[in-house]
N, C-alpha and C positions, 0 to 999 in steps of 0.2 A: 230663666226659663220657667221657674216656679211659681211665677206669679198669677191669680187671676185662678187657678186650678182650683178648682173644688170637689172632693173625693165623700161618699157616702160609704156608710157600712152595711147597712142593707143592701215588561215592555225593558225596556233597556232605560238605563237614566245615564244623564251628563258624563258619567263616571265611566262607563261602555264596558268594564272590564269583564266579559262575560265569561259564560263555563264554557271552558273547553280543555283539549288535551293536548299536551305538548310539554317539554322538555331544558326549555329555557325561561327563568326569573324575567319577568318586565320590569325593567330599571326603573326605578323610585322617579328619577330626573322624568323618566319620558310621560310616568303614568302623573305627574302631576302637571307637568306643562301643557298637555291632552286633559287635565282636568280643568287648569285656568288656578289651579291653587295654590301655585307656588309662591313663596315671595309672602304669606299670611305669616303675619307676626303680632306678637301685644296681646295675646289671648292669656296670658296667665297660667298657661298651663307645664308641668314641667318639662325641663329641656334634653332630659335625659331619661333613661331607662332603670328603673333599681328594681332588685331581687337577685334571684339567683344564677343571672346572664356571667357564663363563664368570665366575659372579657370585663366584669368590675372586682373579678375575684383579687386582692388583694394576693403578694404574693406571700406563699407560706401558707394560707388560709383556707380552714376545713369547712366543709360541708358538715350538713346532720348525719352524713352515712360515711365519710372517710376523707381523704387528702385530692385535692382537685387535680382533675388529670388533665395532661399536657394541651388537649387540645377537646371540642365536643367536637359530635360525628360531621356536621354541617353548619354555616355560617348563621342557618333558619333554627340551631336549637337551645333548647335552655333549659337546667335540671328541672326533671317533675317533682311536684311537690307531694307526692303521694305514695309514696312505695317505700320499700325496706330491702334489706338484702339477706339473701338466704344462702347456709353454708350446706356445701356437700359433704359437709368432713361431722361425723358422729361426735359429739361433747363438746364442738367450738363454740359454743354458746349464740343466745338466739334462737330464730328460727332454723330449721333444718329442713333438708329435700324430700320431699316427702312424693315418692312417683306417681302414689292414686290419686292426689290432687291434683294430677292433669290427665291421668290413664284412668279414673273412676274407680272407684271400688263398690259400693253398694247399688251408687245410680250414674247413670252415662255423664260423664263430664262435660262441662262448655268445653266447645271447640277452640285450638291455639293456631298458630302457623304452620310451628313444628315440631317435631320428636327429640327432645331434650337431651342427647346423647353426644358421645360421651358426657359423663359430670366430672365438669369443671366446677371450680367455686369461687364462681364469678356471677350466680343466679339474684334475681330480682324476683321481688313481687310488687304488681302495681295495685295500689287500693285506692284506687279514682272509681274504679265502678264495680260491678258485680263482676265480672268475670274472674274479677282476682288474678288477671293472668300473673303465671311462672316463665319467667322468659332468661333464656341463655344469653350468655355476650355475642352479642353480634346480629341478635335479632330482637322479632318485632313484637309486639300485643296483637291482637284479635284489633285491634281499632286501625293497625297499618301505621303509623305515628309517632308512636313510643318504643323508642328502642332504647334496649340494653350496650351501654359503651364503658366496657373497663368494669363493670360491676358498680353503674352507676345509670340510671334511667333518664331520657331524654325525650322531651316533647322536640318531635322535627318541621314543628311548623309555625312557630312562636313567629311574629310577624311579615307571614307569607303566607297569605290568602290566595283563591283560585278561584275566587267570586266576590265582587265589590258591586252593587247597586245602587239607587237611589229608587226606594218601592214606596206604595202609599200602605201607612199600618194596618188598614184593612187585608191587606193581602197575606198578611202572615198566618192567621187572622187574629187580630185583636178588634173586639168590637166595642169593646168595654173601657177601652184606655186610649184618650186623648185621638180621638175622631177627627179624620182628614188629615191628622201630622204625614209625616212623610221621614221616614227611617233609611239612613244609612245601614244598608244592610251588608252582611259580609261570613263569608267561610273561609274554612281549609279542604285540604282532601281530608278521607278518612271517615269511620261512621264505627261504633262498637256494635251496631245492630246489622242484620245482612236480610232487612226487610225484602223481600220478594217482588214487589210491585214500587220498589224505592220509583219518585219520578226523578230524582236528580243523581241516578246512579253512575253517571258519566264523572260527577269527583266524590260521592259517599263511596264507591265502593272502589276510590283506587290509592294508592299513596301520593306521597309530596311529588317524587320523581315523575310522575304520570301525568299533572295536572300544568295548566299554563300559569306562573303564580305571580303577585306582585309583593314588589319589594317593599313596604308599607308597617315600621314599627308603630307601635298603640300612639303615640306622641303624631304621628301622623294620620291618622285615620280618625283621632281629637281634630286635629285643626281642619281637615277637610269639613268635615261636619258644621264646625262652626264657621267657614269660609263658604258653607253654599247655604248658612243658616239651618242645617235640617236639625232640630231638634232632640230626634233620636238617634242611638245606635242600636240596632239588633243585631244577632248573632243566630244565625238560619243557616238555612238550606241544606246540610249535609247534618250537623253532630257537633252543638258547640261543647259537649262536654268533653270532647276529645281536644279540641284547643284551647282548654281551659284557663293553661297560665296567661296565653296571649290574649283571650277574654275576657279574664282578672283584671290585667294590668290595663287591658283599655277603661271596663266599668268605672274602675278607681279614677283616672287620668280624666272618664269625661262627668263624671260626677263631679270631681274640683270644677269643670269648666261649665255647669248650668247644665247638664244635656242630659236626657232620663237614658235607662239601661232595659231593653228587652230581648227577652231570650224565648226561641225555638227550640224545645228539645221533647226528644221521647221519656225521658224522667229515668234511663237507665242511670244511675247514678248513687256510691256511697253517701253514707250522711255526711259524714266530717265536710268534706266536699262542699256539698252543697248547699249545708247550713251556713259556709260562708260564702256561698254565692250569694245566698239570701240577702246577704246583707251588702252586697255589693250593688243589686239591680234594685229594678223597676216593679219590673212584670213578666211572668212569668208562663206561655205556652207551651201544656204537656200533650205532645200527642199519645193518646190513648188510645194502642193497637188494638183493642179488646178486651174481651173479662173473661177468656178463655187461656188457663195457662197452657195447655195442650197446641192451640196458636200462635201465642208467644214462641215457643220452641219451635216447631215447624216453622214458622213464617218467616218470622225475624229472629232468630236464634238467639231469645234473650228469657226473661222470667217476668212474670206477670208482677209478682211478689215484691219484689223491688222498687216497680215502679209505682205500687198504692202507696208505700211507704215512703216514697216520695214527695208524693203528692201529699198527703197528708202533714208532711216538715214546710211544703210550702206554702199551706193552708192556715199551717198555726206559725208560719213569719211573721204574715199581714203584707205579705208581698202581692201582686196583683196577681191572679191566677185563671187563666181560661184553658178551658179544654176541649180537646177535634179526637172525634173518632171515623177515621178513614172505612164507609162502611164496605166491605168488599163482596160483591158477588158469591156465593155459598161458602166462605170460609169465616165468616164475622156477622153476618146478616142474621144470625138468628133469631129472633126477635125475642125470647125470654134472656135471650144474653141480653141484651142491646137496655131490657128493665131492667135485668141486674146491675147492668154499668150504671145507668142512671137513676135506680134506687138508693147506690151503694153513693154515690157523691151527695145526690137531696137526703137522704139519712145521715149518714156518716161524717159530710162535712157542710155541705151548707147550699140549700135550693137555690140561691142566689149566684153560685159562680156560674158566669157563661159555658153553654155546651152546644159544641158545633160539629151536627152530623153532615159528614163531605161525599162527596159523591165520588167511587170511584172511578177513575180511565185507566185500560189495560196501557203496563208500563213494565218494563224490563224484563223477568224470566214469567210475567200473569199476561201476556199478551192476547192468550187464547178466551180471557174472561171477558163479557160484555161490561158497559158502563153501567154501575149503581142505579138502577130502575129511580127515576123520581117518585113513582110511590111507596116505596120499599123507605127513600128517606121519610115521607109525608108522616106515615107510620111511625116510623122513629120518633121522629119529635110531638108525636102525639101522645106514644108511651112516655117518652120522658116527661110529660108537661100533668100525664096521668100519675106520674110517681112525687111530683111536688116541684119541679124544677119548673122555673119563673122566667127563664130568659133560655131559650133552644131554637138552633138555628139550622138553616140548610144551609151547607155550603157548594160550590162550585157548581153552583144551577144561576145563573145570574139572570136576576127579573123575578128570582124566587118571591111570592110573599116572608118566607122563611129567612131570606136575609135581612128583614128590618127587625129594631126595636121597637117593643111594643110597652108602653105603662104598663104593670100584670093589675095596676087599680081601677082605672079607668078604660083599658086597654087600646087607647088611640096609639098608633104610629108616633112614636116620638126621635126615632134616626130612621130614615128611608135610604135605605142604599141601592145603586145601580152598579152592578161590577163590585170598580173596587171605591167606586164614588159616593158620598153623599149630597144626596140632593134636600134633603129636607134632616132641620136638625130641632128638637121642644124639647130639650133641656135645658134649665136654668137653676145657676145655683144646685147641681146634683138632683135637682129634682125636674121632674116628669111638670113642663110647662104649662098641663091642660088642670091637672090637679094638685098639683103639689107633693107628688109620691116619691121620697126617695130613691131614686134607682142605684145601685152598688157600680161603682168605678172610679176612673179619675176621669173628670172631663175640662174640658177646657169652659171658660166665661163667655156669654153669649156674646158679648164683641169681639173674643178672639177668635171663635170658630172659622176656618177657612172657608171662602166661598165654596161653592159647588166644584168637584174637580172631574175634567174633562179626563178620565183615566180607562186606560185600555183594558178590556176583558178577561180573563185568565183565572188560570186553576191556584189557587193560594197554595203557601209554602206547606211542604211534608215535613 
């Protein structure tokens, strides 16, 4: 799939598996006989599952945190790789229970599930993201997903997804990476953020139990890929750093098999984490709620601080990075915010990454707000282009002038998009076809670019 790529530094699909809610696993057998994929074999890829999947546990054989227990919570889990264990008992060594790191002491605490009581000493702490959640035996994280079983923490959705699609990359949005592919896309339930205007709050904001899920380990969701030819995998729609290990294990598995790795995420996320995500993908989409921490908290109940810090680790990977700021109606619209967001990236990391200002639609508890005025965006990406940023975009205005590539040298139209389509493509060799100006991405060789794609209209992924 590598071939032919040249990179500068400067609707529903065949798969049908849509969101929805309900209570029973869709059988592996049904969901790929309904695909036409079964029966793919010869791809190279391996045959099995390895890490920390209870059922390869050797017997006798310890984990990094203690002695493997009898059984995990559900058939969908597999230890999380991020946590440690924390005693209730004074001088056992380690960490210890500490009540104001979930009850506050100086400033209000991120929100948990529940009230930690009695203390038993059987506590976790998960360090996949900022919340750090403290979580008792028997219960969950802030992300709904990870639970504590025996004093032992468990991802419950390790290959059991409750959204499989077949999307065009544009719709994520990536405008900057490999133009017209077409991405196997795919979630879990669950979200560590409790955005307010989520559009896909029907499985970010509910658990495994909630969601309709298929039965679909990383070994399989490789060979669908390369059985319908889509070249990518992404990991969208809800919160892939909540199904982390099961988006690990697929990156690894489709990188052996040619196929690039892209990720949707809001950037909540520790470094350890995600410096080796880094090195597992592609490309990299942060949605950036804001440059207001006071929003962050309100809106999406997370921290602003976290997620520059983020951004910043995957700026100095060299991993692909584009970034959407959802602008909303008087909570984000500011317009001195909106320069400082886009100051603080053309300053601080590099004019060059793509920034994509989207329009909002009232959705889940913001129903009462109007849509994102199109000139409120226009403005946007006028301030941004006023602070040095070279490639700014409108999103979910389709017909925008704002959704094309422009040369910033010459500044002819060099990607014309309609929807999620491109109709006109003047790049060649990473460079700008009229003048020869490097433009920053991975693009495909002007023989492989895909014809023009007849694709349905819609709001790109949150």
């Amino acid at each position: 799939m590598g071939n032919g790529i040249s990179t500068s530094s400067s609707s529903k699909s065949p798969l049908g598996i849509g969101v929805g809610i309900g209570t029973k696993p869709v059988p592996r057998r049904r969901f790929l006989i309904g695909a036409g994929a079964a029966a793919a074999c010869g791809l190279g890829i391996a045959a099995g599952i390895t890490g920390s999947c209870w059922w390869e546990w050797p017997a006798g054989k310890e984990s990094k945190v203690g002695p493997a227990p009898l059984s995990p919570p559900t058939s969908y889990s597999v230890e999380a790789r991020y946590y440690t264990t924390i005693s209730s008992l004074a001088g056992s060594g380690g960490e210890e229970l500490d009540c104001a790191a979930c009850h506050g002491a100086t400033e209000e605490a991120l929100p948990v599930f529940y009230c930690h009581t009695p203390h038993h000493d059987n506590y976790v702490r998960c360090h996949l993201c900022p919340h750090q959640c403290v979580i008792a035996d028997g219960e969950r994280g802030h992300c709904r997903v990870r639970e504590n079983h025996g004093g032992r923490l468990y991802s419950l959705v390790y290959g059991n997804p409750c959204a499989v699609h077949i999307d065009p990359i544009e719709k994520k949005p990536f405008y900057h990476f490999l133009p017209t592919a077409m991405a196997l896309s795919l979630a879990t339930a669950g979200c560590n953020l409790r955005c307010l205007y989520c559009q896909n709050w029907q499985i970010s904001q509910a658990s495994p139990e909630e969601t309709q899920n298929a039965d679909l380990p990383p070994v399989e969701i490789v060979r669908t890929a390369t059985t319908y030819s889509v070249p990518v995998i992404a990991y969208t729609y809800s919160e892939p750093i909540i199904f982390y290990e099961y988006m690990l294990e697929i990156a690894q598995l489709a990188r052996a098999a040619g196929l690039y790795n892209v990720v949707v995420s809001a950037g909540f996320i520790n470094q350890e984490p995600l410096q080796a995500l880094c090195r597992a993908v592609d490309a990299i989409k942060i949605d950036m709620k804001g440059y207001d921490p006071a929003f962050y908290r309100q809106v999406c109940q997370a921290e602003l601080e976290p997620v520059l810090k983020a951004i910043r680790t995957i700026y100095a990977s060299g991993v692909h990075l584009e970034i959407v700021n959802l602008v909303v109606p008087t909570l984000n619209d500011d317009l001195e915010q909106l320069r400082a967001l886009a100051g603080w990236i053309s300053h601080e990391l590099s004019p060059d990454i793509p920034l994509h200002f989207s329009r909002f639609y009232p959705q889940y508890k913001l129903t009462d707000l109007p849509p994102t005025p199109v000139e409120t965006l226009d403005r946007a990406r006028e301030i941004a282009i006023e602070e040095g940023m070279r490639f700014v975009y409108v999103g979910n205005v389709p017909g925008h002038p704002g959704n094309n590539t422009y040369c910033p040298a010459c500044g002819e139209p060099i990607i014309v998009r309609q929807g999620f389509a491109v109709t006109a493509y003047h790049i060649s060799d990473g460079a700008c076809a009229y003048c020869g100006q490097p433009i920053p991405g991975r693009w495909w060789s002007a023989e492989q670019i895909a014809p023009s794609r007849k694709t349905p209209v819609g709001t790109s992924d949150q």
